[in-house]
TIMAR-776411 format. One record per residue (C-alpha): residue number from 1; residue in three letters; y, z, x. Coordinates in steps of 0.2 Angstrom, whole numbers. Layout:
pt nr: NUM rest: ALA yy: Y zz: Z xx: X
...
This chain:
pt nr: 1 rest: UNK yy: 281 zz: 14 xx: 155
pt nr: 2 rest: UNK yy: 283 zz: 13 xx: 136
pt nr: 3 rest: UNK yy: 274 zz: -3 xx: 138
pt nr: 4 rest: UNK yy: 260 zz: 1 xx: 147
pt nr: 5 rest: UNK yy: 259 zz: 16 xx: 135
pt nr: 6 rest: UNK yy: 260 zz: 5 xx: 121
pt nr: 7 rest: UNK yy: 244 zz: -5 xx: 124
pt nr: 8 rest: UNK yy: 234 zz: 10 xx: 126
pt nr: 9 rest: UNK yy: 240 zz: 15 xx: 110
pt nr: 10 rest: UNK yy: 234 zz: -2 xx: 103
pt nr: 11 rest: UNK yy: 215 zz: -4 xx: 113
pt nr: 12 rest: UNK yy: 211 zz: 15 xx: 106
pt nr: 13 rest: UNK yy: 216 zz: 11 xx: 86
pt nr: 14 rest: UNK yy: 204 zz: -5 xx: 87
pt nr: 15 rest: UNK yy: 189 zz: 2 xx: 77
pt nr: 16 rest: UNK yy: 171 zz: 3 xx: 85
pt nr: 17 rest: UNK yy: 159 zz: -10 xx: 77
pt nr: 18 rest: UNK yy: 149 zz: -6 xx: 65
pt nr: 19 rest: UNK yy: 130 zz: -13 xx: 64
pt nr: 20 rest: UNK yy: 128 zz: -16 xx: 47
pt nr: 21 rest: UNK yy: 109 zz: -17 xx: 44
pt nr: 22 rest: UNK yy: 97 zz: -25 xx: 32
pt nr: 23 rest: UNK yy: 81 zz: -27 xx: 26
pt nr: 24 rest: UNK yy: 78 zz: -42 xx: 39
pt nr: 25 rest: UNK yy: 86 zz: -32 xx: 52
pt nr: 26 rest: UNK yy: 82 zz: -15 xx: 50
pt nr: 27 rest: UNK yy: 87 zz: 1 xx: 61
pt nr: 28 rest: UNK yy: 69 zz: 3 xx: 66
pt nr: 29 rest: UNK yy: 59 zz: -8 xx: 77
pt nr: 30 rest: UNK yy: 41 zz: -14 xx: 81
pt nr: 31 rest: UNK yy: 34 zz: 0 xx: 90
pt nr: 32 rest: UNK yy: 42 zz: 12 xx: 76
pt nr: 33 rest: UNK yy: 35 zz: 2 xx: 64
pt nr: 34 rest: UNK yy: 17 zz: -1 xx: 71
pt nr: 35 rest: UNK yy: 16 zz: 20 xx: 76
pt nr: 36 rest: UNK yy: 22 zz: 22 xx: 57
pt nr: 37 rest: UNK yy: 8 zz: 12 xx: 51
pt nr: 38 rest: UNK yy: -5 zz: 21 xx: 62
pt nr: 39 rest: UNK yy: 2 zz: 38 xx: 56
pt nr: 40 rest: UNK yy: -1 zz: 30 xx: 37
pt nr: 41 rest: UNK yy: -19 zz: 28 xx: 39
pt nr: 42 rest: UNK yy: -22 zz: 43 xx: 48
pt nr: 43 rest: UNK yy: -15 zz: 51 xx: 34
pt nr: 44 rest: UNK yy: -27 zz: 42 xx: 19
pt nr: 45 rest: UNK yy: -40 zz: 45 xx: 30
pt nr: 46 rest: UNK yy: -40 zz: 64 xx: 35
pt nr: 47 rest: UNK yy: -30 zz: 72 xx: 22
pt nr: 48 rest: UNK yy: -43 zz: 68 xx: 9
pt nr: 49 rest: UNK yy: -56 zz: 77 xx: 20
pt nr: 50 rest: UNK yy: -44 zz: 91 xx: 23
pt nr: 51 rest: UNK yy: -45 zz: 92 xx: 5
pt nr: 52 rest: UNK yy: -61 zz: 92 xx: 4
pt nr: 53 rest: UNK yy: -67 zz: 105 xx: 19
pt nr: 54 rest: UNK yy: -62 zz: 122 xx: 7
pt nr: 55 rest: UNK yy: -73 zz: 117 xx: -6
pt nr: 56 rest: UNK yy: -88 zz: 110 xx: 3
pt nr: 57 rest: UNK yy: -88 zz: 126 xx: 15
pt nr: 58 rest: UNK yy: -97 zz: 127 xx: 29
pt nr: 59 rest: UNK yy: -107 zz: 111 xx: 23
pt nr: 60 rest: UNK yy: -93 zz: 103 xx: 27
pt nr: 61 rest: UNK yy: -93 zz: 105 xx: 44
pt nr: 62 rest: UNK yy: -113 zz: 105 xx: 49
pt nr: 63 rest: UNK yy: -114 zz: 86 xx: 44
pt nr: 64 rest: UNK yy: -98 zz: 75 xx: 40
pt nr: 65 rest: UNK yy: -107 zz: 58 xx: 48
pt nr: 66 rest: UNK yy: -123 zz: 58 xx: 37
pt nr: 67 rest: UNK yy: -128 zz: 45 xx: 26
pt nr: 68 rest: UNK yy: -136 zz: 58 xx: 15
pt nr: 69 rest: UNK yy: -121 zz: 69 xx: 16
pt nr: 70 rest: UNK yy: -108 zz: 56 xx: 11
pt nr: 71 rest: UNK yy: -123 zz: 50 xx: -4
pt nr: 72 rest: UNK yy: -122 zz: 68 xx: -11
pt nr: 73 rest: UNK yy: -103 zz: 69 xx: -11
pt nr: 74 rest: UNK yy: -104 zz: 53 xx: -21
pt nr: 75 rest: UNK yy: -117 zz: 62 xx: -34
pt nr: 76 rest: UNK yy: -104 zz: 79 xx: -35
pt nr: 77 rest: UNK yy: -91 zz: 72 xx: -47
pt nr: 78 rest: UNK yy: -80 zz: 90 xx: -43
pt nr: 79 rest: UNK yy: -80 zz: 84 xx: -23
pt nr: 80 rest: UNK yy: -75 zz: 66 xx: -29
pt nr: 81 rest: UNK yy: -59 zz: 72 xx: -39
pt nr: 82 rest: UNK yy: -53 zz: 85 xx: -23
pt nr: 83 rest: UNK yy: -54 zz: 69 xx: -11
pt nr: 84 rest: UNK yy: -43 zz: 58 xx: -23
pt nr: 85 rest: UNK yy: -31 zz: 71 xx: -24
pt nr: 86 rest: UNK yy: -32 zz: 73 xx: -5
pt nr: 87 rest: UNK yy: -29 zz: 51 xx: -6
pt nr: 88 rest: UNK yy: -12 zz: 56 xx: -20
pt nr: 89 rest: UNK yy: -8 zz: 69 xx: -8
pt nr: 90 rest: UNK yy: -8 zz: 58 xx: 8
pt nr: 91 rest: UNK yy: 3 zz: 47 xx: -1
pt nr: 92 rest: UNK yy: 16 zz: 60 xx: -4
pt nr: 93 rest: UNK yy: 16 zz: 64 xx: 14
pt nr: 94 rest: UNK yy: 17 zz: 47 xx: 19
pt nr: 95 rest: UNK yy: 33 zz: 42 xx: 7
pt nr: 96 rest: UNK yy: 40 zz: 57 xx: 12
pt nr: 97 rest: UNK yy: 37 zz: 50 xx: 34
pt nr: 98 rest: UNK yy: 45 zz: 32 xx: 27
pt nr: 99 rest: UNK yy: 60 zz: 42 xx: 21
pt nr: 100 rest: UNK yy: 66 zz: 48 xx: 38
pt nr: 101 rest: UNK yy: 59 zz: 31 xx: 47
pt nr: 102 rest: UNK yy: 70 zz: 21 xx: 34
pt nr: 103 rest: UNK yy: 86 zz: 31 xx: 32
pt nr: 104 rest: UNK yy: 87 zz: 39 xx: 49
pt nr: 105 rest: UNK yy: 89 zz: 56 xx: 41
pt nr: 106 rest: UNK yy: 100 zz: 50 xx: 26
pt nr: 107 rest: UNK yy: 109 zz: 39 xx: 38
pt nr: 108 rest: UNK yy: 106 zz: 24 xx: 29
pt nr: 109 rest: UNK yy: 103 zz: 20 xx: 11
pt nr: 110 rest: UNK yy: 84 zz: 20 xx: 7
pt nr: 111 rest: UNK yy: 83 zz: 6 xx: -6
pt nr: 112 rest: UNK yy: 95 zz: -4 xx: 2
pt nr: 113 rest: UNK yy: 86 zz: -4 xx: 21
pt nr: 114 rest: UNK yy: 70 zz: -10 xx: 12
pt nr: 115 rest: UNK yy: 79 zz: -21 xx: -1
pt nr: 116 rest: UNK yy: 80 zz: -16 xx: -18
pt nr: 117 rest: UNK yy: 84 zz: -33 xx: -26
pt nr: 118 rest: UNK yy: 77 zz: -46 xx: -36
pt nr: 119 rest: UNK yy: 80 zz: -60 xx: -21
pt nr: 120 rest: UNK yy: 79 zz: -73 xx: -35
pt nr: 121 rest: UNK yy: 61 zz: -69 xx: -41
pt nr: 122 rest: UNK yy: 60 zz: -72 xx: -60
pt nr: 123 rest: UNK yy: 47 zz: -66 xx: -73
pt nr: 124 rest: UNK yy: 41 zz: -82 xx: -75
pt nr: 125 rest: UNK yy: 38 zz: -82 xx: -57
pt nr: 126 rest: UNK yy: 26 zz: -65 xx: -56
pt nr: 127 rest: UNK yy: 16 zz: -72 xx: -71
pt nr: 128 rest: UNK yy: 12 zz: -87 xx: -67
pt nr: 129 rest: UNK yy: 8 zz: -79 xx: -48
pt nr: 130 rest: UNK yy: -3 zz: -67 xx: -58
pt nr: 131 rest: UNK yy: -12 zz: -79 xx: -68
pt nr: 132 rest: UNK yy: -17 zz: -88 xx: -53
pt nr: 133 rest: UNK yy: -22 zz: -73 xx: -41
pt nr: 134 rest: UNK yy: -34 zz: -64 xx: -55
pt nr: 135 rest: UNK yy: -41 zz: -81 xx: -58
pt nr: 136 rest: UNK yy: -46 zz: -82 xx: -43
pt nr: 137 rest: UNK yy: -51 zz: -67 xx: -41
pt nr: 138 rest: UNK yy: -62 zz: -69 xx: -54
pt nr: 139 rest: UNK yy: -69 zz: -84 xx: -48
pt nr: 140 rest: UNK yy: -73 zz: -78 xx: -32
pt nr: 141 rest: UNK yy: -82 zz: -61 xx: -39
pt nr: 142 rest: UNK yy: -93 zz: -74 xx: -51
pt nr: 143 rest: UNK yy: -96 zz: -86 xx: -35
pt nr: 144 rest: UNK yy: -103 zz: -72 xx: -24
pt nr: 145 rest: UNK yy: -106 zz: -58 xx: -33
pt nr: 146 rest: UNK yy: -102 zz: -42 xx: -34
pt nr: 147 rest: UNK yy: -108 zz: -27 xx: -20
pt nr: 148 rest: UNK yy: -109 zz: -11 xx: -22
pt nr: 149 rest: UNK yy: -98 zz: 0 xx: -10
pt nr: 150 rest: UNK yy: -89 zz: 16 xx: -10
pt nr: 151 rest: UNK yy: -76 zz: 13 xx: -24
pt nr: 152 rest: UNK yy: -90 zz: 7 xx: -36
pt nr: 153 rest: UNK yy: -97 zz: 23 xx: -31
pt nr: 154 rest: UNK yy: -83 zz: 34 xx: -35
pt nr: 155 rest: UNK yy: -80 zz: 26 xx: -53
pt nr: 156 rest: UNK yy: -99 zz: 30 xx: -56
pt nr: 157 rest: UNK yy: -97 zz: 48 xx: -50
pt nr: 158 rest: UNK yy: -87 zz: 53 xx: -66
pt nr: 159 rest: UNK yy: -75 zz: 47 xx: -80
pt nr: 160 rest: UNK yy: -63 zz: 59 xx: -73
pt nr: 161 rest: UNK yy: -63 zz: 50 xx: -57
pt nr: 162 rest: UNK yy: -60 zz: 32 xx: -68
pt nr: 163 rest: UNK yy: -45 zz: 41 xx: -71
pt nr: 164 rest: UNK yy: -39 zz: 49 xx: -57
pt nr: 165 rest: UNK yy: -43 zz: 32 xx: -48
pt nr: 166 rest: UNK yy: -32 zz: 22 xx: -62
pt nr: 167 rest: UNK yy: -18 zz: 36 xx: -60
pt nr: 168 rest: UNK yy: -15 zz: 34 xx: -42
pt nr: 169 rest: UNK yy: -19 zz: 14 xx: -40
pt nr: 170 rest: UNK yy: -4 zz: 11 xx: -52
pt nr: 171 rest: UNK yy: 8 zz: 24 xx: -48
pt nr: 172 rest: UNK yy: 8 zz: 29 xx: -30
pt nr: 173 rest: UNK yy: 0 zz: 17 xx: -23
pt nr: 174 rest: UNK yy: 9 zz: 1 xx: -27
pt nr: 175 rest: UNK yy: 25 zz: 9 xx: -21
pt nr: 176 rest: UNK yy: 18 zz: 19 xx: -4
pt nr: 177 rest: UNK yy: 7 zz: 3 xx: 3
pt nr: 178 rest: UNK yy: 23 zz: -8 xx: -2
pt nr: 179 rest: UNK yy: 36 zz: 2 xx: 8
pt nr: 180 rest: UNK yy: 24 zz: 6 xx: 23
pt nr: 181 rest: UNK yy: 16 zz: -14 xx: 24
pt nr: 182 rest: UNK yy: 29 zz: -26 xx: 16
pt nr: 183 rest: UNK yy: 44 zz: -14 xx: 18
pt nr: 184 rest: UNK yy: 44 zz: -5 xx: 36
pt nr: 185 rest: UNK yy: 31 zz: -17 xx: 43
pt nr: 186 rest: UNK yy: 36 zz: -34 xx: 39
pt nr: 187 rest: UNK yy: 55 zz: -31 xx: 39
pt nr: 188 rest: UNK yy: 50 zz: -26 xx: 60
pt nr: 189 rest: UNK yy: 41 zz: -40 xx: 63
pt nr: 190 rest: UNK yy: 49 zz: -53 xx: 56
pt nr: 191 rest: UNK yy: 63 zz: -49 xx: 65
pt nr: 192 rest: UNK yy: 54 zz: -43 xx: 84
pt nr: 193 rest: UNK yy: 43 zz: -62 xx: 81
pt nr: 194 rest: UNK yy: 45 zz: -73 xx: 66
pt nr: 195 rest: UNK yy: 41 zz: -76 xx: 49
pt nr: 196 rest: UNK yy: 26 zz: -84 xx: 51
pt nr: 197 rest: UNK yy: 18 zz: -72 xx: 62
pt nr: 198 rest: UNK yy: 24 zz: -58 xx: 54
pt nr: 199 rest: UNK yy: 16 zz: -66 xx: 35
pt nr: 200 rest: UNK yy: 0 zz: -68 xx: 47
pt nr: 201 rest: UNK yy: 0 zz: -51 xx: 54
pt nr: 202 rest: UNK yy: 7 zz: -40 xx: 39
pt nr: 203 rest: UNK yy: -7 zz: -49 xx: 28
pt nr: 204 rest: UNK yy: -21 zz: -46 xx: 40
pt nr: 205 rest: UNK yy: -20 zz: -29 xx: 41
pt nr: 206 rest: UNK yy: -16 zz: -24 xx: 24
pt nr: 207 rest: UNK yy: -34 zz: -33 xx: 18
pt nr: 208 rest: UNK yy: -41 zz: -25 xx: 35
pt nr: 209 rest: UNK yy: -37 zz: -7 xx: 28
pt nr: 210 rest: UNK yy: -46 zz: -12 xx: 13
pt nr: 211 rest: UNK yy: -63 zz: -20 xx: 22
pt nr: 212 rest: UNK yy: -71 zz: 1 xx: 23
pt nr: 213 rest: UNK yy: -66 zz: 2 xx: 5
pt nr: 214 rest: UNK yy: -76 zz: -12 xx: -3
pt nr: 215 rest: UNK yy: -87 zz: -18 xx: 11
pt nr: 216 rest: UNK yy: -100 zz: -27 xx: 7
pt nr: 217 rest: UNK yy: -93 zz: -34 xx: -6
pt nr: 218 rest: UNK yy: -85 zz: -50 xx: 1
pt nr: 219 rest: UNK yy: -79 zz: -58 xx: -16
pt nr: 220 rest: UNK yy: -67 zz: -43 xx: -20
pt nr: 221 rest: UNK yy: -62 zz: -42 xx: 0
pt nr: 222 rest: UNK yy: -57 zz: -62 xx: 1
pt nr: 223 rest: UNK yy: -48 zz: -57 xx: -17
pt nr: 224 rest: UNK yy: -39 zz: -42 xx: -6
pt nr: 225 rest: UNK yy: -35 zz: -54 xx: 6
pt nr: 226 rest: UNK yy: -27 zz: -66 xx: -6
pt nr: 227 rest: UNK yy: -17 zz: -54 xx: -16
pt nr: 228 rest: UNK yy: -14 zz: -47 xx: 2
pt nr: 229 rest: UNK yy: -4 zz: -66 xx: 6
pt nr: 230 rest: UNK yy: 5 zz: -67 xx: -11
pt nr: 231 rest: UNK yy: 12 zz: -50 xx: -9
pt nr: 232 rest: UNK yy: 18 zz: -54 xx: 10
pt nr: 233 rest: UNK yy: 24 zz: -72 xx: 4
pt nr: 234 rest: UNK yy: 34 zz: -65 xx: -10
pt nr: 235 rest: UNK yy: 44 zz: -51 xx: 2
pt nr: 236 rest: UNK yy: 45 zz: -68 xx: 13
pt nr: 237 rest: UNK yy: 53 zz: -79 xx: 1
pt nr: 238 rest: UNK yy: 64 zz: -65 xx: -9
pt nr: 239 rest: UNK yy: 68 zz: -54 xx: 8
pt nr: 240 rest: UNK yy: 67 zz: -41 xx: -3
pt nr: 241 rest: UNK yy: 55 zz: -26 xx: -5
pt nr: 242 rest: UNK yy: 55 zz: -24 xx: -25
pt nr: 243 rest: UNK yy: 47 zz: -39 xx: -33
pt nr: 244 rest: UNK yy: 33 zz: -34 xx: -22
pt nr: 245 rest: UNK yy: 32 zz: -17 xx: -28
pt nr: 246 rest: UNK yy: 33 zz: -22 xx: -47
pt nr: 247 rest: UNK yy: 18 zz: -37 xx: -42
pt nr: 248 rest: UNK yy: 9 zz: -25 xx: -35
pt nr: 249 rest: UNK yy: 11 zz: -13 xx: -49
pt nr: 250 rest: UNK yy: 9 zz: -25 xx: -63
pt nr: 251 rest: UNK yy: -8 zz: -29 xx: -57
pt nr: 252 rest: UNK yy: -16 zz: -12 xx: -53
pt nr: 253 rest: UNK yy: -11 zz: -5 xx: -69
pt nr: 254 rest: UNK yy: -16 zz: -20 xx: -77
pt nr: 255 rest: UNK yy: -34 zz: -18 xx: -69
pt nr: 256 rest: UNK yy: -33 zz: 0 xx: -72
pt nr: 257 rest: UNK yy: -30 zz: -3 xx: -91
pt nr: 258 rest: UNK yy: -48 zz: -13 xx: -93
pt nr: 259 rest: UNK yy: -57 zz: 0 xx: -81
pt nr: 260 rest: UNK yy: -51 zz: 12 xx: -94
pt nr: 261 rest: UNK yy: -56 zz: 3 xx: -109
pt nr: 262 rest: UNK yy: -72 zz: -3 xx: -102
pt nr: 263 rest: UNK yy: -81 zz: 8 xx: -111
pt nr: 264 rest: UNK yy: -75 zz: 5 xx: -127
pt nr: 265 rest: UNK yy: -77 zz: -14 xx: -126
pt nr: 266 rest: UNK yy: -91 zz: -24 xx: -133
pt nr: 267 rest: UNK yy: -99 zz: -29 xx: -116
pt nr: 268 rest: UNK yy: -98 zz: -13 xx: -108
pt nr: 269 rest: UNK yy: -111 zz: -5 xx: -100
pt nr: 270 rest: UNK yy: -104 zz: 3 xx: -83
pt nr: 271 rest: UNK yy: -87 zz: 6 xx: -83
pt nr: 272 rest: UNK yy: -87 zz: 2 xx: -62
pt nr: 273 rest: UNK yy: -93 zz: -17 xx: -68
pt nr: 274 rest: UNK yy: -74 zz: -21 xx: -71
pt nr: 275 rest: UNK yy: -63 zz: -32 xx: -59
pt nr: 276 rest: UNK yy: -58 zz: -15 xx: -50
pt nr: 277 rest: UNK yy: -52 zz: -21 xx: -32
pt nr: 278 rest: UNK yy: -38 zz: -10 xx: -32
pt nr: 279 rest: UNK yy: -25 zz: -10 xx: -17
pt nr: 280 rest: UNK yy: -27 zz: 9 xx: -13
């Protein structure tokens, strides 16, 4: 009797297992990932109207799909600064969603689910990558030229929009499209299919985001696309989230800082000429 009592005694002290995620194994999946994704781009796309309805009234409402509409929006710089603080506001929202996707309700430590290391990726490393990419860049924007489309158009609308533009691409930006693309994305993907797929997949989509944004302007796109890869490569090569974020926000502030000084420099004669393909 004391024996058999004994071994029960020794099967309930053995601990239970404990999963210890990562940010290649994460405690969200595919589905939870993709539905995140969707939610983040319903978010850019209709809290920035929602914004906008109060102060265009019942103009607002009559006609939202004209041409002539979205043109005179454009031309109001006021309407212009309410929608970008409708996009800031959309990525409040949404790093507030990736919090609770991420942590399980404070379940899990946030940085350490999405990687908050340096992975091995050097200084050297992101200037050299830098270099390379804006050359590029530039090459492709003097090979096929430069479109207009609707970013151009809000940099022209007013100098306040130049800044509210440069304020977000470099400080929310960077960090929301990081965590929702490279960080919750990839890290499911990678995992549900493989690296290769999930580079393929994860870079695709982020550029496709983008296409609306700077459509028809091809040069800046295929740039998108590019920066796009290096940014997936790198989460790849590093398994962590945080070189990617500091890439990503190396480069929009860098690019913000000449669409601020445009003006003031020898050649400038519209300040929405600049190398302005931001990641937004």
């Amino acid at each position: 009797m004391n024996e058999i009592t004994g071994a029960e005694s020794t099967e309930e002290s053995v601990p239970e297992t404990v999963h210890h995620y990562s940010p290649n194994d994460p405690p969200w999946n595919s589905i939870v990932a993709f539905l995140f994704w969707i939610f983040s781009v319903l978010m850019i796309t209709i809290v920035p109207v929602l914004f906008l309805l109060p102060y265009l009234g019942p103009e607002g409402f009559r006609k939202p799909d004209s041409k002539a509409f979205e043109n005179s929006l454009y031309s109001d710089p006021t309407a212009v600064l309410v929608a970008l603080g409708g996009t800031f506001g959309a990525h409040v929202i949404t790093l507030i969603a990736a919090w609770f996707v991420v942590t399980r309700l404070n379940k899990y430590s946030f940085r350490e689910m999405l990687g908050w290391k340096w992975g091995g990726f050097k200084i050297w490393h992101g200037v050299l990558i830098f270099a390379a990419v804006y050359g590029v860049a530039i090459g492709l924007n003097q090979l096929i030229g430069s479109q207009d489309n609707d970013m151009l158009k809000i940099l022209r609308s007013s100098r306040g929009a130049v800044i509210a533009v440069a304020i977000i691409a470099t400080l929310s930006a960077p960090l929301v499209e990081e965590i929702v693309y490279r960080g919750i994305l990839y890290s499911a993907f990678q995992r549900t299919f493989n690296v290769p797929i999930a580079v393929s997949a994860v870079t695709l989509i982020f550029a496709l985001v983008h296409v609306a944004q700077y459509y028809p302007d091809y040069g800046t796109i295929l740039a998108i696309l590019l920066l796009s890869l290096i940014l997936t490569m790198i989460r790849a090569k590093t398994d962590n989230l945080l070189p990617c974020i500091l890439f990503h926000f190396v480069f929009n502030g860098f690019q913000s800082v000449l669409l601020i000084l445009q003006p003031y420099l020898p050649d400038a004669v519209d300040p929405a000429k600049a190398q302005s393909f931001f990641f937004r």
